[in-house]
C-alpha positions as CSV (number, residue, x, y, z in Angstrom):
1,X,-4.0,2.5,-2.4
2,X,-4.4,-1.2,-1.6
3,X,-2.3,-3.9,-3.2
4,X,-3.6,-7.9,-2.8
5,X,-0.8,-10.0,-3.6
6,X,-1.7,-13.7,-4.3
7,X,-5.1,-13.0,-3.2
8,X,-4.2,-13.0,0.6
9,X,-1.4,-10.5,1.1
10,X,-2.1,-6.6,1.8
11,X,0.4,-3.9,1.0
12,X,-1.1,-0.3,1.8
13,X,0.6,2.3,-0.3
14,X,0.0,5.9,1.6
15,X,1.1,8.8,-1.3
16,X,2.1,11.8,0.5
17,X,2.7,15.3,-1.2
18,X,1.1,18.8,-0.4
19,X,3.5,21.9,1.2
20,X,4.9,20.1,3.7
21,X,5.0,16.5,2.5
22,X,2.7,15.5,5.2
23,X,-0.9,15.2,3.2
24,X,-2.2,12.2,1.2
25,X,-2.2,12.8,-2.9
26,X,-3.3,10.6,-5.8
27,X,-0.4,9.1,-7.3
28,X,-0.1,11.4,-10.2
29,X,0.2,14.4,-8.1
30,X,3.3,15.8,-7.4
31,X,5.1,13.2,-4.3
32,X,7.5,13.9,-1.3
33,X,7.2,10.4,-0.7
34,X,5.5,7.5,-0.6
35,X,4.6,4.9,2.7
36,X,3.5,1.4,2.1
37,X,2.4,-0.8,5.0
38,X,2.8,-4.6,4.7
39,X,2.4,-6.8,7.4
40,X,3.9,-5.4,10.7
41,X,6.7,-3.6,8.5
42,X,6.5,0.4,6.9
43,X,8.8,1.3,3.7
44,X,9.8,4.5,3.3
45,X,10.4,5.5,-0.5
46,X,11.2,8.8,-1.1
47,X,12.7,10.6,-4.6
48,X,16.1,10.0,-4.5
49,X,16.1,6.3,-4.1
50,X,17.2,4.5,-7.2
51,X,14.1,2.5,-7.4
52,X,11.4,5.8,-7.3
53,X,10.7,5.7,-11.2
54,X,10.1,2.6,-11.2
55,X,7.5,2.6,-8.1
56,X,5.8,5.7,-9.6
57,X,5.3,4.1,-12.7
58,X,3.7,1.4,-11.2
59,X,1.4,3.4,-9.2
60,X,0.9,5.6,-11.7
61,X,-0.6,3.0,-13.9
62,X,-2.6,1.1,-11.6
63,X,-6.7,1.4,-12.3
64,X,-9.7,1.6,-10.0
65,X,-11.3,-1.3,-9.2
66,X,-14.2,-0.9,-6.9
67,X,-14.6,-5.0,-6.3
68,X,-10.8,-5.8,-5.9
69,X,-10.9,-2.7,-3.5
70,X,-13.7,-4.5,-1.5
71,X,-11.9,-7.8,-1.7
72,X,-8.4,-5.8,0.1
73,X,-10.5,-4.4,2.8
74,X,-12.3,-7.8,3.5
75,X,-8.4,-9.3,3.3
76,X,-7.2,-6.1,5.6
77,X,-10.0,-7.6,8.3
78,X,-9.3,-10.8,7.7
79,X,-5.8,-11.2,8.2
80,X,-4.9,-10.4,11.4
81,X,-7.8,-12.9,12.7
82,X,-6.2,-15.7,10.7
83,X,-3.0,-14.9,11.7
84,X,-4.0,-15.3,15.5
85,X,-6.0,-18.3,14.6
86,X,-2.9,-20.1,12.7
87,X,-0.5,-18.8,15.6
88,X,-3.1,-20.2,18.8
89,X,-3.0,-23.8,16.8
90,X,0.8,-24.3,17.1
């Protein structure tokens, strides 16, 4: 699931069920966990951290959108070539 924050910033969110936690699931299937990938960093949530609810309920809720979705993977391939770009200008 891709998240676009202020139409520049990517956060991957990997949801991750099945027998041995290890497969990826749609959000409203039953969760071991989820990953999410944002920048160079990984986030582990799993379901005993206090702020799980509230994560699920957000992805949970969240709709397809087949053009944002286009835009997040145009953003994904973007962003590291801008962040070079910015970085070799310094």
């Amino acid at each position: 699931m891709y998240c676009l924050l202020d139409q520049e910033d990517l956060v991957v969110f990997e949801c991750m069920g099945g027998k041995k936690g290890d497969e990826f699931v749609a959000p409203d299937a039953y969760l071991a966990g989820v990953v999410a990938h944002h920048s160079n960093t990984t986030y582990l949530w799993l379901p005993l951290l206090p702020s799980w609810d509230a994560l699920l309920k957000l992805l949970r809720s969240s709709h397809v959108d087949r053009e944002r979705w286009r835009v997040c993977k145009r953003v994904a391939h973007e962003a590291p070539v801008k962040t070079l770009q910015a970085r070799l200008k310094r």
